[in-house]
Biopython code that builds the backbone (N, CA, C, O; Angstrom):
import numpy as np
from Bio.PDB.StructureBuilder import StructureBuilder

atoms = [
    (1, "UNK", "N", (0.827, -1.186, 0.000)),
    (1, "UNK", "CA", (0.000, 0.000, 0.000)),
    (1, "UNK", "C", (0.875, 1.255, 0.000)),
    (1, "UNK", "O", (0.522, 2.313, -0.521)),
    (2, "UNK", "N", (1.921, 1.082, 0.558)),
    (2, "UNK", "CA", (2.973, 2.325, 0.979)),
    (2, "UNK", "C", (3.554, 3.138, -0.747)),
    (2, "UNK", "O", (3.558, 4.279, -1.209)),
    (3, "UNK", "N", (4.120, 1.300, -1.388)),
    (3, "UNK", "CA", (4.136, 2.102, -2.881)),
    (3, "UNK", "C", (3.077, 2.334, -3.681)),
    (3, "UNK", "O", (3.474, 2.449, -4.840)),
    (4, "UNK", "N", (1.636, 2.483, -3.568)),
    (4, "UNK", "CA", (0.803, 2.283, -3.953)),
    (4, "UNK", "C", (0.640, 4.146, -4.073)),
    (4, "UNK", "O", (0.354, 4.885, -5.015)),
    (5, "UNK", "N", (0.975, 4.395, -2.650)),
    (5, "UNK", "CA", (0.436, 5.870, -1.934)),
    (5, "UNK", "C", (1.738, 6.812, -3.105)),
    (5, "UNK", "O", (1.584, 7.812, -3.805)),
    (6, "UNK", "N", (2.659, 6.143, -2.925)),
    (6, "UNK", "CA", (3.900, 6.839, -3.311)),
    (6, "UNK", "C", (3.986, 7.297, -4.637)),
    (6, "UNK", "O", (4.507, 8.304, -5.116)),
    (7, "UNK", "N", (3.123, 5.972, -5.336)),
    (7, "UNK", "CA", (2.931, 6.229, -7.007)),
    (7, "UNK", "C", (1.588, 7.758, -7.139)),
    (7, "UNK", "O", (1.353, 8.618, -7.987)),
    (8, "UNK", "N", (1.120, 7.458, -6.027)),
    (8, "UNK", "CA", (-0.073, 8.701, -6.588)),
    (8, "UNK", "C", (0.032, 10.097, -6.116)),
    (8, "UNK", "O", (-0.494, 11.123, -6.549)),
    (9, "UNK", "N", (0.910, 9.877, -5.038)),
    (9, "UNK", "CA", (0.970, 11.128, -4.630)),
    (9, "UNK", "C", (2.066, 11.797, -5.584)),
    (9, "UNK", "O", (1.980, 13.012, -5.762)),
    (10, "UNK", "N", (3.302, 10.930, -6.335)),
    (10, "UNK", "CA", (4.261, 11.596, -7.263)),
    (10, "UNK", "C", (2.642, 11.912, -8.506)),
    (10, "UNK", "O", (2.646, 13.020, -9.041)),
    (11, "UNK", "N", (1.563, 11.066, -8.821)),
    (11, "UNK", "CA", (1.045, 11.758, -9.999)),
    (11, "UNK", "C", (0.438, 12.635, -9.747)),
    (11, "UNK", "O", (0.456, 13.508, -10.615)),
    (12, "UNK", "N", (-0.211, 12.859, -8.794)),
    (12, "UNK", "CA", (-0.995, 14.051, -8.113)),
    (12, "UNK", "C", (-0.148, 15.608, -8.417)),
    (12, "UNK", "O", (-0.670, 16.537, -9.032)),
    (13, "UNK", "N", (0.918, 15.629, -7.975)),
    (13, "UNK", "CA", (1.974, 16.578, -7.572)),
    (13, "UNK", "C", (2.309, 16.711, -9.253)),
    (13, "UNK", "O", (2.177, 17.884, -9.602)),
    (14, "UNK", "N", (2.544, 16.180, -9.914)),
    (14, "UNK", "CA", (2.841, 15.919, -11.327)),
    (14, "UNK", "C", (1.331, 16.884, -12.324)),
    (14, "UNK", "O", (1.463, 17.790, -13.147)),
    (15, "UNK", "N", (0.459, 16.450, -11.987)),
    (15, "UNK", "CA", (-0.733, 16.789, -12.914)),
    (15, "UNK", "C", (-1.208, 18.142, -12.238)),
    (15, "UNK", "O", (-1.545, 19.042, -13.008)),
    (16, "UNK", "N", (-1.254, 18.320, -11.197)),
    (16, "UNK", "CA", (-1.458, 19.510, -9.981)),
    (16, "UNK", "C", (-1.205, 20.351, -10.101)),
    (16, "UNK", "O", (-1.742, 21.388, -10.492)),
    (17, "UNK", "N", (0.568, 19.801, -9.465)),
    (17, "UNK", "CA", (1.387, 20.637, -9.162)),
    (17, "UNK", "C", (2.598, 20.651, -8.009)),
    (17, "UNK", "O", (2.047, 20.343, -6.952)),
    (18, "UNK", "N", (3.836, 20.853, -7.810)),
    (18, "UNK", "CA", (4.518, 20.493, -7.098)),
    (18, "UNK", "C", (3.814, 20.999, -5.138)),
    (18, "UNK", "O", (4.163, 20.440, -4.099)),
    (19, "UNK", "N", (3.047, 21.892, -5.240)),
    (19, "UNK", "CA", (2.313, 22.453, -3.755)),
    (19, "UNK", "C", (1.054, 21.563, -3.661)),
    (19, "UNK", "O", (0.238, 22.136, -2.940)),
    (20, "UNK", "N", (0.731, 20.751, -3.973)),
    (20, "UNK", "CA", (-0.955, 20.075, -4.448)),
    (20, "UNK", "C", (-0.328, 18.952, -2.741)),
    (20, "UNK", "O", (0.758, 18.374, -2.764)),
    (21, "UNK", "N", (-0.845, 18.918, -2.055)),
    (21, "UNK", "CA", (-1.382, 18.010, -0.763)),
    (21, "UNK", "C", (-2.684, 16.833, -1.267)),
    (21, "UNK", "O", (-3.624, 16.807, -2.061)),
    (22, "UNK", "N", (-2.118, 16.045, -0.370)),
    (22, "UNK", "CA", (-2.791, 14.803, -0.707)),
    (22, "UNK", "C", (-3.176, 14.148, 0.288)),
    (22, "UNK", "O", (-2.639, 14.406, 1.365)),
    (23, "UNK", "N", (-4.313, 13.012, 0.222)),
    (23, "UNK", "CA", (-4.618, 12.379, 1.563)),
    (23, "UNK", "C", (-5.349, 11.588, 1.121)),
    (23, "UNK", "O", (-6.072, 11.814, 0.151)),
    (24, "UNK", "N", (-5.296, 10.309, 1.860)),
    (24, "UNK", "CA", (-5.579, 9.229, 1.659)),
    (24, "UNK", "C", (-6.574, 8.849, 2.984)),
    (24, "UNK", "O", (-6.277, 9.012, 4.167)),
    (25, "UNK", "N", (-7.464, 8.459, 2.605)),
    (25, "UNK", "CA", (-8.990, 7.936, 3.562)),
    (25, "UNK", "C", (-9.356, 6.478, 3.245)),
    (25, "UNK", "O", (-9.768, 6.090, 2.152)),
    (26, "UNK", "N", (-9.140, 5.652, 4.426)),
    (26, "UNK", "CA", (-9.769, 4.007, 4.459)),
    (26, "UNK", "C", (-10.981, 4.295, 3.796)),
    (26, "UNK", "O", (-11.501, 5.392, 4.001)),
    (27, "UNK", "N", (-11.637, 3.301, 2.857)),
    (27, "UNK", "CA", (-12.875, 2.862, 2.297)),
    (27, "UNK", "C", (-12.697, 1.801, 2.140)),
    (27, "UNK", "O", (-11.636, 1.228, 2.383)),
    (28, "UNK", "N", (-14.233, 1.034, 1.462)),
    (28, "UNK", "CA", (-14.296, 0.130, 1.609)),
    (28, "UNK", "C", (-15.082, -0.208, 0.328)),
    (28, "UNK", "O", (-16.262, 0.062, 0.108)),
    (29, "UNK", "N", (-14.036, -0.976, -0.638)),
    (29, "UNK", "CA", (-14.562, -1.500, -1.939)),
    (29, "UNK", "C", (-14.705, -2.531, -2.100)),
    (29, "UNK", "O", (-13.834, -3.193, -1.535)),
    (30, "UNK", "N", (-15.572, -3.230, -2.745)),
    (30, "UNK", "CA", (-15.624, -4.781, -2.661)),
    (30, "UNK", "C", (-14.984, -6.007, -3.266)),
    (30, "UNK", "O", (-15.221, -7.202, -3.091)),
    (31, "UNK", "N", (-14.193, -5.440, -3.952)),
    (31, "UNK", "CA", (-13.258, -5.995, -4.910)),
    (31, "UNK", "C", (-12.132, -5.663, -4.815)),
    (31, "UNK", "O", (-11.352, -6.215, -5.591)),
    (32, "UNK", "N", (-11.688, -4.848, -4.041)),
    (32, "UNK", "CA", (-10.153, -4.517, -3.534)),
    (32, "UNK", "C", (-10.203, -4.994, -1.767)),
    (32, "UNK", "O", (-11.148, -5.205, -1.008)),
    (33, "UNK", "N", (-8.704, -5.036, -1.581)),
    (33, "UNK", "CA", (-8.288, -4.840, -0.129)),
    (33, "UNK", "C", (-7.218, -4.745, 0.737)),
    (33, "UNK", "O", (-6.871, -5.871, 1.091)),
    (34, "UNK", "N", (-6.734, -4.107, 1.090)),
    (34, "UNK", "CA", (-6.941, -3.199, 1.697)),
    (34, "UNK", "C", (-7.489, -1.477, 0.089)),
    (34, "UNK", "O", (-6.864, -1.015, -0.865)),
    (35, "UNK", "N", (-8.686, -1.223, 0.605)),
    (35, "UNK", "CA", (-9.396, -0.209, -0.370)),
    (35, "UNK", "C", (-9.026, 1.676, 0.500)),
    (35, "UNK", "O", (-9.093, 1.952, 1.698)),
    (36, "UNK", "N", (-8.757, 2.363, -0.368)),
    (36, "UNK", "CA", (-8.454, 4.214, -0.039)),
    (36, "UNK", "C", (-9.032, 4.824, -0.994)),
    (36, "UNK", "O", (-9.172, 4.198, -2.045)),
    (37, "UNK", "N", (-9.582, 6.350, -0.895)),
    (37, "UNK", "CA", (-9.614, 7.238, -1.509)),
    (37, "UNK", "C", (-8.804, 8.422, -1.499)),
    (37, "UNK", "O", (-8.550, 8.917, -0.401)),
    (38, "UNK", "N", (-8.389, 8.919, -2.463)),
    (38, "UNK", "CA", (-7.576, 9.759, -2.344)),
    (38, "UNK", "C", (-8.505, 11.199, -2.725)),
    (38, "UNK", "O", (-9.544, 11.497, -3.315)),
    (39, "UNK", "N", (-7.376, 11.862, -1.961)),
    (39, "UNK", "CA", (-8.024, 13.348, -2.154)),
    (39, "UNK", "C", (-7.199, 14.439, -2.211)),
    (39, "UNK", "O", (-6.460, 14.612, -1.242)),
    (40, "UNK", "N", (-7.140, 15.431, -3.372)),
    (40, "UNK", "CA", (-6.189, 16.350, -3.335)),
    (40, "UNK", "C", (-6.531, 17.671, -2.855)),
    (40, "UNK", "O", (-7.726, 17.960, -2.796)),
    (41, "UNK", "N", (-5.392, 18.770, -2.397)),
    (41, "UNK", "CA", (-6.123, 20.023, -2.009)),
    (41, "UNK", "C", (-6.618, 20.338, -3.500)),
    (41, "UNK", "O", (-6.395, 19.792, -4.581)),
    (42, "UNK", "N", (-7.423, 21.503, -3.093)),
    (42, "UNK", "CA", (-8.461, 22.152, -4.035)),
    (42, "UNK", "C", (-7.349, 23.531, -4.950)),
    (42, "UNK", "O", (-6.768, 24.533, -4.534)),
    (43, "UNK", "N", (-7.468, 22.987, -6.115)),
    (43, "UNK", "CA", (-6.415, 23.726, -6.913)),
    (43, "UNK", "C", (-6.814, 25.348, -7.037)),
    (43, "UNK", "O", (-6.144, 26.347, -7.302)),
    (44, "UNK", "N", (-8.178, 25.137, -6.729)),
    (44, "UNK", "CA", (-9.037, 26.545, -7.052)),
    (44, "UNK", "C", (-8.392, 27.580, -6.095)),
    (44, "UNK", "O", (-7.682, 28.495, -6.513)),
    (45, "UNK", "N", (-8.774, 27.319, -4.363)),
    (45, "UNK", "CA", (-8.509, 28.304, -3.556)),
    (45, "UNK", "C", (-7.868, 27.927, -2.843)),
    (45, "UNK", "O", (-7.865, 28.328, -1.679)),
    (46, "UNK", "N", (-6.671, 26.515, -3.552)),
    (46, "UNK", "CA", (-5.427, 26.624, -2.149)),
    (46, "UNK", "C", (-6.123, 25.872, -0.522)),
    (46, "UNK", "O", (-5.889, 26.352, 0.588)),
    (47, "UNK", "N", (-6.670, 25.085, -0.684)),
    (47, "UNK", "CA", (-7.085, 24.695, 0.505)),
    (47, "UNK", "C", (-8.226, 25.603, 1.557)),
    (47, "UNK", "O", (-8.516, 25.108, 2.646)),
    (48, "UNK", "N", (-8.660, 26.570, 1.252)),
    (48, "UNK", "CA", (-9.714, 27.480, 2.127)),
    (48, "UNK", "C", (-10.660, 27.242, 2.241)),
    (48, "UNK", "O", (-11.379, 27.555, 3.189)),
    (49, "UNK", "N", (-10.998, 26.484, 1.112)),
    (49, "UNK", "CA", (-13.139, 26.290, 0.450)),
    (49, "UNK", "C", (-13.651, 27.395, -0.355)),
    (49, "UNK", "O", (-13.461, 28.608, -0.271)),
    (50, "UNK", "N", (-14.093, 26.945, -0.863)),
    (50, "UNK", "CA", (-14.700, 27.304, -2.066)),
    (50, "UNK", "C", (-16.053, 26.755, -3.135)),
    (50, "UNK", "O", (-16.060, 25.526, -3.071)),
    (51, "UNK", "N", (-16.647, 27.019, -3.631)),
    (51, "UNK", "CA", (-17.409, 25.961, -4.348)),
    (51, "UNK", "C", (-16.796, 25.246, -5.218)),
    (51, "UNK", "O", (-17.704, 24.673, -5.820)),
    (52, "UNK", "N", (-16.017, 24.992, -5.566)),
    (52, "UNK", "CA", (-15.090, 23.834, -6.470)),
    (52, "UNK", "C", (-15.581, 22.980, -5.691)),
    (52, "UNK", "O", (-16.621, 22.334, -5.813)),
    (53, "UNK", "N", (-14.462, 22.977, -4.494)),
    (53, "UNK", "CA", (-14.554, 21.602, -3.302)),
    (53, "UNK", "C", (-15.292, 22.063, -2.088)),
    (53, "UNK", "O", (-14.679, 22.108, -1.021)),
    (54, "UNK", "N", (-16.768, 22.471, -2.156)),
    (54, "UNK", "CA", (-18.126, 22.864, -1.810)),
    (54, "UNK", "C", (-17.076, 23.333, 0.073)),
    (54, "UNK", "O", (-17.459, 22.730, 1.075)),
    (55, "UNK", "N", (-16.113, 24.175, 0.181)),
    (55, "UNK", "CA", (-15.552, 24.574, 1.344)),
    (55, "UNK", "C", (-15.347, 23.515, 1.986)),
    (55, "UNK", "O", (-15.710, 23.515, 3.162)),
    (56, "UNK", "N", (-14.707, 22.288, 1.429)),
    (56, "UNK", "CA", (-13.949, 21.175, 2.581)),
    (56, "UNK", "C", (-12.563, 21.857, 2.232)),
    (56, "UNK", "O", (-11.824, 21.768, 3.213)),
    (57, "UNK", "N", (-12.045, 22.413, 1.324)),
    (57, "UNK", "CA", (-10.354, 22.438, 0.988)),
    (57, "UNK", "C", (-10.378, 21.284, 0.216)),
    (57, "UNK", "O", (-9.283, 21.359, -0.342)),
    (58, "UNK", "N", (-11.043, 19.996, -0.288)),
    (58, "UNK", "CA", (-10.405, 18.769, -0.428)),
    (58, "UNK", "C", (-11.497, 18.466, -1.645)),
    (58, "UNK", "O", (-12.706, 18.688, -1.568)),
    (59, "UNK", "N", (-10.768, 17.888, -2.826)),
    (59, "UNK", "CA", (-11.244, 17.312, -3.912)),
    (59, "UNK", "C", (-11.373, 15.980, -3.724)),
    (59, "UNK", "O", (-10.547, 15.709, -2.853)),
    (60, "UNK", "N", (-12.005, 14.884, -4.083)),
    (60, "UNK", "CA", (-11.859, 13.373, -4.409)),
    (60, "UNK", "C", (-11.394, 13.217, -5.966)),
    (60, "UNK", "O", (-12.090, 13.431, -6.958)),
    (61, "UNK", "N", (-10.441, 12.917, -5.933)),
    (61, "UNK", "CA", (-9.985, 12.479, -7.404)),
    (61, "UNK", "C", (-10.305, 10.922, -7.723)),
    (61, "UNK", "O", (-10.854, 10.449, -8.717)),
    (62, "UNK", "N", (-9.857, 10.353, -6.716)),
    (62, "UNK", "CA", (-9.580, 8.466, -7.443)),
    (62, "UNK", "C", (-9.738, 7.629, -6.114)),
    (62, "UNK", "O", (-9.417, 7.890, -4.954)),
    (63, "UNK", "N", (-10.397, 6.440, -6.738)),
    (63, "UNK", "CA", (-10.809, 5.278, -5.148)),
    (63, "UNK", "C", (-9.579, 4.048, -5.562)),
    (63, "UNK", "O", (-9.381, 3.888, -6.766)),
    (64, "UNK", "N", (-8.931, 3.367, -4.773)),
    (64, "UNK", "CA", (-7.118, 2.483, -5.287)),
    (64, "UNK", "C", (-7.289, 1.800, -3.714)),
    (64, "UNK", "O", (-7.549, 2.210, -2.583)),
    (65, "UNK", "N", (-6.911, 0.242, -4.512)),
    (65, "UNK", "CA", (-6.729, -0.593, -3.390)),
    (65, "UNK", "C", (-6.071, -1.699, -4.027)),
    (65, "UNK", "O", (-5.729, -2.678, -3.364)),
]
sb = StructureBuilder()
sb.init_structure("model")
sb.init_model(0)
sb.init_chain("A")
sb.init_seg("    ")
for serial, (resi, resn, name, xyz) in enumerate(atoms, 1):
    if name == "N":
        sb.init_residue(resn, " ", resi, " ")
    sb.init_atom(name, np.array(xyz, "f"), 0.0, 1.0, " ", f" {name:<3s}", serial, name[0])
structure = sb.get_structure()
């Protein structure tokens, strides 16, 4: 899982941007396991909220397990 995290957070940062934050949240898929969602800050306003990412700071990009 560790290189799993490692591969997405280099594509995240890559497609983003080298400042783009990332985070990874347990879920639960039925066909993977151990299952995460990932989530990047919000490219719009920098992490503050905004309606992009309805004021969490945090996008969902991709579900990986």
């Amino acid at each position: 899982m560790s290189q799993l995290k490692g591969s997405l957070d280099y594509m995240a940062k890559q497609l983003f941007g080298p400042e783009t934050k990332t985070k990874f949240r347990p879920h639960h898929f039925p066909f993977t396991e151990p299952s995460a969602e990932m989530d990047v800050s919000c490219f719009n306003c920098g992490g503050k909220g905004c309606n992009v990412c309805k004021g969490s700071g945090w996008i969902e990009i991709l579900g990986c397990g």
